[in-house]
C-alpha positions in Angstrom: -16.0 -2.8 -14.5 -13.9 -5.5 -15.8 -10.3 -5.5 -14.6 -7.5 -8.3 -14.6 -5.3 -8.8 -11.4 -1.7 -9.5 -12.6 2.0 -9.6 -10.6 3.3 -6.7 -11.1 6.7 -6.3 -13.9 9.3 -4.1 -14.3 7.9 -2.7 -17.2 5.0 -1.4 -15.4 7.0 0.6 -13.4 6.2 3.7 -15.7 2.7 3.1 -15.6 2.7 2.6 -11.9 4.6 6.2 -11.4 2.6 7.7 -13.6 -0.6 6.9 -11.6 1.1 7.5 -8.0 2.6 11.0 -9.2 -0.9 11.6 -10.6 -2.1 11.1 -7.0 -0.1 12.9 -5.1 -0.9 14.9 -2.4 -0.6 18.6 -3.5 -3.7 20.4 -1.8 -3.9 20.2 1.9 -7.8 20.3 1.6 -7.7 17.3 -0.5 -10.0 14.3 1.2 -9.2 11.3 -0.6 -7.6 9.3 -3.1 -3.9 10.9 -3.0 -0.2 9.5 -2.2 2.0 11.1 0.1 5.1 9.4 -0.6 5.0 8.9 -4.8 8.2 7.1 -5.9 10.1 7.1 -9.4 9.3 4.7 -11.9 13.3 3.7 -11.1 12.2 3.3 -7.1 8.6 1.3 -8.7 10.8 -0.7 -11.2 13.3 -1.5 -7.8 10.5 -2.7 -5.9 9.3 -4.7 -8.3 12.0 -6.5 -8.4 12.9 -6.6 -4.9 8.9 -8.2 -4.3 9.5 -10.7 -7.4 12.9 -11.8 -6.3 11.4 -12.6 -2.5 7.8 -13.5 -3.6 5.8 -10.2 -1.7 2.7 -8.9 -3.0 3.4 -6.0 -6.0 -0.3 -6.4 -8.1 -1.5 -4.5 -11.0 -5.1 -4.4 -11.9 -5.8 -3.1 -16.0 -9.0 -2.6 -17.2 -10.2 -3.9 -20.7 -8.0 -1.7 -23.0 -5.0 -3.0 -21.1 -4.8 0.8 -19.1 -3.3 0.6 -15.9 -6.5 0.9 -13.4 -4.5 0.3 -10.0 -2.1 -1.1 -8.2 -1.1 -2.2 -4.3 2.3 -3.2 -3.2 3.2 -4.7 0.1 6.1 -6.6 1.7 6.9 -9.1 4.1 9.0 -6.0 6.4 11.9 -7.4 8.6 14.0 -9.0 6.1 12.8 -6.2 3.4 13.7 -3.2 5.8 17.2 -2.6 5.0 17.4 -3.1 1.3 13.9 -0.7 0.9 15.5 2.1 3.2 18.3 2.4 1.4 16.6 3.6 -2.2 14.3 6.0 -0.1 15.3 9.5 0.8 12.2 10.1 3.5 12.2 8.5 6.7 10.0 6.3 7.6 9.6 6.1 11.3 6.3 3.8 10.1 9.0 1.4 9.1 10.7 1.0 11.6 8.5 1.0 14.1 7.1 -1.9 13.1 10.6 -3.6 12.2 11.0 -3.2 15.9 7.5 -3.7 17.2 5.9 -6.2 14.9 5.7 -9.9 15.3 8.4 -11.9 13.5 5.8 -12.5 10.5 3.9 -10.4 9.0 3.1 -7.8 5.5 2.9 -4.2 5.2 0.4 -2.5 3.1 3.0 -0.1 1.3 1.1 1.4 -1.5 -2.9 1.3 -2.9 -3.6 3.2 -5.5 -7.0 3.7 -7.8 -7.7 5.7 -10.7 -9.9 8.3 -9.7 -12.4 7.8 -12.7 -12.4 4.4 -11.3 -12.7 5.3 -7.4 -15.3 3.4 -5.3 -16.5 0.8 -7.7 -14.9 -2.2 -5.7 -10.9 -2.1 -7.0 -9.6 -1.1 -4.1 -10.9 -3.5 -2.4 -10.4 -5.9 -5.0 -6.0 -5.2 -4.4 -6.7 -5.1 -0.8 -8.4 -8.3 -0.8 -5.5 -10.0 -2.6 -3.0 -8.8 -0.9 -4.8 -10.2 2.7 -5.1 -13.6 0.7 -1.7 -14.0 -0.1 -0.6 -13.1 3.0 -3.0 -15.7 4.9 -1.8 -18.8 2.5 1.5 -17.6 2.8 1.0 -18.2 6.8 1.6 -14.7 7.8 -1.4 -14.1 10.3 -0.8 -10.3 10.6 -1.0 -7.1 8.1 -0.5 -4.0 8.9 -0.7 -0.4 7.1 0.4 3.1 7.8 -2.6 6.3 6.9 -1.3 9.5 6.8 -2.4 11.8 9.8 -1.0 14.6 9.5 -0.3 17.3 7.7 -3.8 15.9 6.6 -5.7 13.2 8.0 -6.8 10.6 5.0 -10.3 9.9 6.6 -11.2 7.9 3.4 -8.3 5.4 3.5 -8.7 5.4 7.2 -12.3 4.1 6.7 -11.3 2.1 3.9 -8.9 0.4 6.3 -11.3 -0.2 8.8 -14.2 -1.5 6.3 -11.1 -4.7 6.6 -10.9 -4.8 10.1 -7.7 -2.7 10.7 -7.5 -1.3 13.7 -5.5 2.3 15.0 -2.0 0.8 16.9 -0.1 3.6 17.0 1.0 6.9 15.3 4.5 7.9 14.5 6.3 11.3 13.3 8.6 10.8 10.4 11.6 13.2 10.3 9.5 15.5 7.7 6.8 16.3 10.2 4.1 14.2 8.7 2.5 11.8 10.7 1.3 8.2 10.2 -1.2 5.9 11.7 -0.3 2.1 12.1 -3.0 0.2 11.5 -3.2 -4.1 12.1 -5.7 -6.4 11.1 -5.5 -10.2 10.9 -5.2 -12.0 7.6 -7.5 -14.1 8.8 -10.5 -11.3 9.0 -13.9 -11.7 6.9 -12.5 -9.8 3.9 -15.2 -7.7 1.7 -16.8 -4.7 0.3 -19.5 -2.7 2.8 -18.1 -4.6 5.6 
């Protein structure tokens, strides 16, 4: 699989909703590769711009016809907190714990997402990998993630996590009832697929 890794655009916010609705998380039985949280492509096309303007990690990966094969978004979290929140209907206890907990400097994992004909042939871990390297030349020495627990618990992103070194910190409740694993690793850590 041939893919090219590109900042993300406004104008693939369509593309990028169109993919995270596809993924959401509609069965409870479901074991993988689904979103809890989907946004709009207005909310995609926001954060976007919002990662551009402040130079965070929003990556696209398209395969060789140019189709949209995956994505990842992150940010760097106190000075983003405030400005995200206020487009975002849901709570997100994940958030602000860390806003409050975290170290001054560091990224949050907000988004991965794969197409499923595409699933476990490296992309994931291609987007993750990325996202780790910015963060370490950008001098941020910690990463962080939230995995949904609860109503189901994502065992394969919670594996995927820890394939990178993340580690379980702490779960939260958001105000919907669903819960969240925080999960930290270092940007620092031996990045890599089978890890």
């Amino acid at each position: 699989m041939r893919v090219k890794l590109a900042h993300a655009e406004r104008k693939d916010a369509v593309d990028i909703a169109a993919l995270a609705q596809s993924l959401k998380l509609t069965d409870k039985s479901q074991k993988a590769g689904f979103l809890y949280y989907p946004h709009t492509a207005e909310d995609y096309a926001f954060i976007i711009s919002l990662n551009n303007s402040v130079g965070d990690p929003f990556y696209v990966a398209r395969d060789e016809s140019n189709r949209l094969a995956g994505f990842i978004h992150g940010m760097e979290v106190r000075p983003r907190v405030p400005a995200y929140l206020s487009q975002h209907v849901e709570s997100h206890e994940d958030l602000m714990y860390l806003y409050r907990n975290a170290p001054a400097n560091f990224v949050f994992g907000e988004q991965i997402a794969v197409r499923p004909d595409l699933a476990r042939r490296g992309l994931g871990s291609l987007l993750l990998n990325q996202m780790m390297r910015d963060a370490e030349l950008s001098g941020v020495d910690d990463v962080y993630v939230s995995v949904l627990h609860s109503p189901v618990l994502n065992i394969a992103s919670i594996n995927f996590c820890e394939k990178f070194g993340f580690k379980l910190e702490r779960e939260v409740r958001n105000n919907d009832g669903s819960a969240w694993g925080i999960y930290h690793a270092s940007s620092h850590a031996e990045l890599g697929e089978g890890k």
